[in-house]
C-alpha positions in Angstrom: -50.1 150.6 164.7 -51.6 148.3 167.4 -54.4 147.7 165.7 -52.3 146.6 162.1 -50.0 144.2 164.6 -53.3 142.4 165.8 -52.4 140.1 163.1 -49.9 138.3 165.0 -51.6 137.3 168.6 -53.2 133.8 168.9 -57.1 134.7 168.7 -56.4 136.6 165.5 -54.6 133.8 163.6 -57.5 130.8 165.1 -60.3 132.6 164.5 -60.4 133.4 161.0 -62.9 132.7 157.9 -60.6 130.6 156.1 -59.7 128.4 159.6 -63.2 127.3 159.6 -63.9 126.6 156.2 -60.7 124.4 156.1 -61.9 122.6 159.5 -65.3 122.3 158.5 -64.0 120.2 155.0 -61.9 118.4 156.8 -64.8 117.2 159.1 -67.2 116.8 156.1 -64.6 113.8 154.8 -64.8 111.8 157.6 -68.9 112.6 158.1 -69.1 111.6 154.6 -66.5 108.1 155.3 -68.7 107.4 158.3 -71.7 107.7 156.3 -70.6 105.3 153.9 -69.4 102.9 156.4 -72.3 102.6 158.9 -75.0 103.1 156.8 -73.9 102.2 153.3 -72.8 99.0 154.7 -69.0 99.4 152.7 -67.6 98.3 155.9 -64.4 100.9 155.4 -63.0 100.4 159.2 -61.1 103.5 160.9 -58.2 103.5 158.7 -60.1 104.8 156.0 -61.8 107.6 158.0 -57.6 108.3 159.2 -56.3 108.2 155.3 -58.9 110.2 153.6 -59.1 112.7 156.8 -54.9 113.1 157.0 -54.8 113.5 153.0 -57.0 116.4 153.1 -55.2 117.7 156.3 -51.9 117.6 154.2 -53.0 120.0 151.9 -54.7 122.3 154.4 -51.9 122.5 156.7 -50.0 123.6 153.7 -52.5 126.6 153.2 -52.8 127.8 156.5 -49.0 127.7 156.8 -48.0 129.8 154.3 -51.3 132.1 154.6 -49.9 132.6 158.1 -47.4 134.3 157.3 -47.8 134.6 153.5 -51.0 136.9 154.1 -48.6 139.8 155.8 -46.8 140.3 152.8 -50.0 140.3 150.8 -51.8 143.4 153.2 -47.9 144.8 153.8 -48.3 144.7 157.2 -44.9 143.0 157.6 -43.4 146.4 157.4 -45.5 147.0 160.7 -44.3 144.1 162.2 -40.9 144.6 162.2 -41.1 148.4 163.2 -42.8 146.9 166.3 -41.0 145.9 169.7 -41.9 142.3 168.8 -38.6 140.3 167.8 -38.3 138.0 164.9 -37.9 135.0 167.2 -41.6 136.6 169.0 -43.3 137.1 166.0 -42.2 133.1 164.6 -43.2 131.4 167.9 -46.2 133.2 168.1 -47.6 132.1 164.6 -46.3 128.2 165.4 -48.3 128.4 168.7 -51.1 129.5 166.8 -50.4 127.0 164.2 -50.1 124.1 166.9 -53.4 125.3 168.5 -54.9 124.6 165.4 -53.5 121.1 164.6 -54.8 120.5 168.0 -58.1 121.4 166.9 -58.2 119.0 163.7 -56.5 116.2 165.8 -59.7 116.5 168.0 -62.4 116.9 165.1 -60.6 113.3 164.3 -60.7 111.9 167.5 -64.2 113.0 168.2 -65.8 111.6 164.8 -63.7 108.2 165.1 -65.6 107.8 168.7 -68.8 108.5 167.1 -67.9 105.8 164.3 -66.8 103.5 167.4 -69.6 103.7 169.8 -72.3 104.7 167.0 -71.2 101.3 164.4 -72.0 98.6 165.8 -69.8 96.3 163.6 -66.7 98.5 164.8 -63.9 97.4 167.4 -60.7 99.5 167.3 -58.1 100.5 169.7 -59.6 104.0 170.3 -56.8 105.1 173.1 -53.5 104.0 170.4 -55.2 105.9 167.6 -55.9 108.9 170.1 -52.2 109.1 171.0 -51.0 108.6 167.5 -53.1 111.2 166.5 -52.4 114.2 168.6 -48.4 113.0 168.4 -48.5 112.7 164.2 -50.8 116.2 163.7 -48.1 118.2 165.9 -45.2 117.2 164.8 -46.4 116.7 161.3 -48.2 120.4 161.2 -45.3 121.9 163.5 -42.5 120.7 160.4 -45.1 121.9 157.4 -45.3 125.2 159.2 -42.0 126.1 159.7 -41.0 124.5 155.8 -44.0 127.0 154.8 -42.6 129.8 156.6 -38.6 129.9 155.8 -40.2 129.5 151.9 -42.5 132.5 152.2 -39.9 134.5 153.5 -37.7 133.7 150.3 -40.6 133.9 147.5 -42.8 136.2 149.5 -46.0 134.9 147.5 -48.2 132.8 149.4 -49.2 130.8 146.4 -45.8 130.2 145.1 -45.3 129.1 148.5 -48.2 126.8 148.6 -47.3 125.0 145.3 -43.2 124.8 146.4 -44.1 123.7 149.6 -46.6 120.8 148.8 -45.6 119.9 145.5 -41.8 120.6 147.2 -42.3 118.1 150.0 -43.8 115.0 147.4 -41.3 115.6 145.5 -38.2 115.5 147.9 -40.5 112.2 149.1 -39.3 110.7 146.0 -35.7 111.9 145.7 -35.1 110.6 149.0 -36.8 107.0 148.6 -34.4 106.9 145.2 -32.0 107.6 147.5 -32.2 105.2 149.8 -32.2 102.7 146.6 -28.6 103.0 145.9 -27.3 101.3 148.5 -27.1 100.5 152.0 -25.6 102.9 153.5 -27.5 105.5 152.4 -31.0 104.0 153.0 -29.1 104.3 157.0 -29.0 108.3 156.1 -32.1 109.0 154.4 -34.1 107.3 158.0 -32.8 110.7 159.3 -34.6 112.8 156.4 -37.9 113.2 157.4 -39.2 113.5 153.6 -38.5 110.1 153.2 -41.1 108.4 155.6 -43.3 111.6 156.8 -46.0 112.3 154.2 -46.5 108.2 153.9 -47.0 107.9 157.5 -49.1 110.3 157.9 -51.5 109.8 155.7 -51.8 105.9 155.6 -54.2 105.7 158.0 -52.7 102.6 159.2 -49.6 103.4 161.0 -48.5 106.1 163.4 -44.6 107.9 163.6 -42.3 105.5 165.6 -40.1 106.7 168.1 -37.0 107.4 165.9 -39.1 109.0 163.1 -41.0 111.5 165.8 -37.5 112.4 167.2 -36.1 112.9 163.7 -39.2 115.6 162.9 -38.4 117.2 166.5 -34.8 117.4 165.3 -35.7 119.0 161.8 -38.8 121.2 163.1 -36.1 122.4 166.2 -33.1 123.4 163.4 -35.9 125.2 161.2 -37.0 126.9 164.3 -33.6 128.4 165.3 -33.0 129.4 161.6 -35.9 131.4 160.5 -35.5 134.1 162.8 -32.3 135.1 161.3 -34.2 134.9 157.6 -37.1 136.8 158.7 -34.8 139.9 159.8 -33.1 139.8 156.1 -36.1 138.9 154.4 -39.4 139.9 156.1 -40.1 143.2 154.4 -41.6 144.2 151.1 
């Protein structure tokens, strides 16, 4: 049994096949953003290499989310799991840390090509320091929210890619619903500032802003309520 529970300790949920194919794309869209900018001469500038590295971060997030947890209903080793000593709560905050460990790691693939593009461009002059904080601020809050969205709907669907597709296509289109929302009048646009869907996805992957104060806290808030509830889904729902 000790060996099927491996599953859920940090080196086995970083150091997988799929972790670094979906890093290694990730850095081969802002090699290939770089390329065009420094030697192609399209002048692009570090948003561009921020956009089109945070789209493709979306959408991998999203997969390793729901694989994290999705991938223990697929080898029915949840059963294992929750026949183990480890609590619901254990097993959850393991898999975030893991998760966060990783967003970590493609916050710094970021930070370390847009140095390269910096000091390697000569045409370049950003603030490297405020897109440094931004970065590692947006990727763990951001990553830390899609994870725990990911998890509570693998627990009900137990299917990691009917996850995937609710959980993505879920998130854009609660992005609209909210910014309709917000439309109709005043007083709701007040509310919806205290839905994350309604600024979170466009933030992050603009490549020209960063998460404010209020927005950060608001995605604490959320990711903090999502955290205390899942526990008490997973011990009604993680079996198969």
């Amino acid at each position: 049994m000790k060996n099927k529970l491996r599953t859920v300790f940090l080196k086995q949920e970083c150091v997988t096949r799929s972790v670094f194919i979906c890093l290694g794309l990730v850095a081969l869209i802002g090699a290939i953003v770089i390329f065009c900018d420094g030697y192609r001469g399209d002048y692009l500038g570090p948003s561009a290499i921020v956009a089109s590295y945070s789209f493709i971060v979306d959408i991998v997030f999203v997969y390793l989310a729901v694989s994290s947890l999705g991938r223990e209903f697929q080898n029915r080793t949840i059963n294992m799991i929750r026949v183990s000593s480890l609590s619901g709560c254990e097993v959850i905050l393991r898999k975030l840390l893991s998760f966060l460990v990783l967003s970590i790691v493609a916050a710094t693939i970021l930070v370390l090509e847009l140095a390269f593009y910096k000091y390697s461009v000569q045409h370049v002059d950003f603030p490297l320091w405020d897109y440094i904080r931004g970065i590692y601020i947006d990727f763990l809050l951001y990553g830390a929210f899609i994870y725990m969205v990911s998890s509570l709907l693998v627990l009900f669907v137990k299917s990691t890619l009917t996850a995937f597709v609710m959980t993505y296509f879920g998130v854009t289109g609660m992005t609209f619903f909210t910014l309709y929302l917000a439309s109709l009048g005043d007083t709701i646009t007040k509310l919806m500032t205290y839905v994350p869907f309604s600024f979170m996805r466009a933030v992050f992957t603009s490549g020209q802003q960063f998460f404010s104060l209020r927005e950060a806290f608001v995605l604490f808030a959320w990711t903090l309520v999502l955290l205390l509830l899942t526990p008490a889904i997973y011990e009604k729902r993680a079996f198969v």
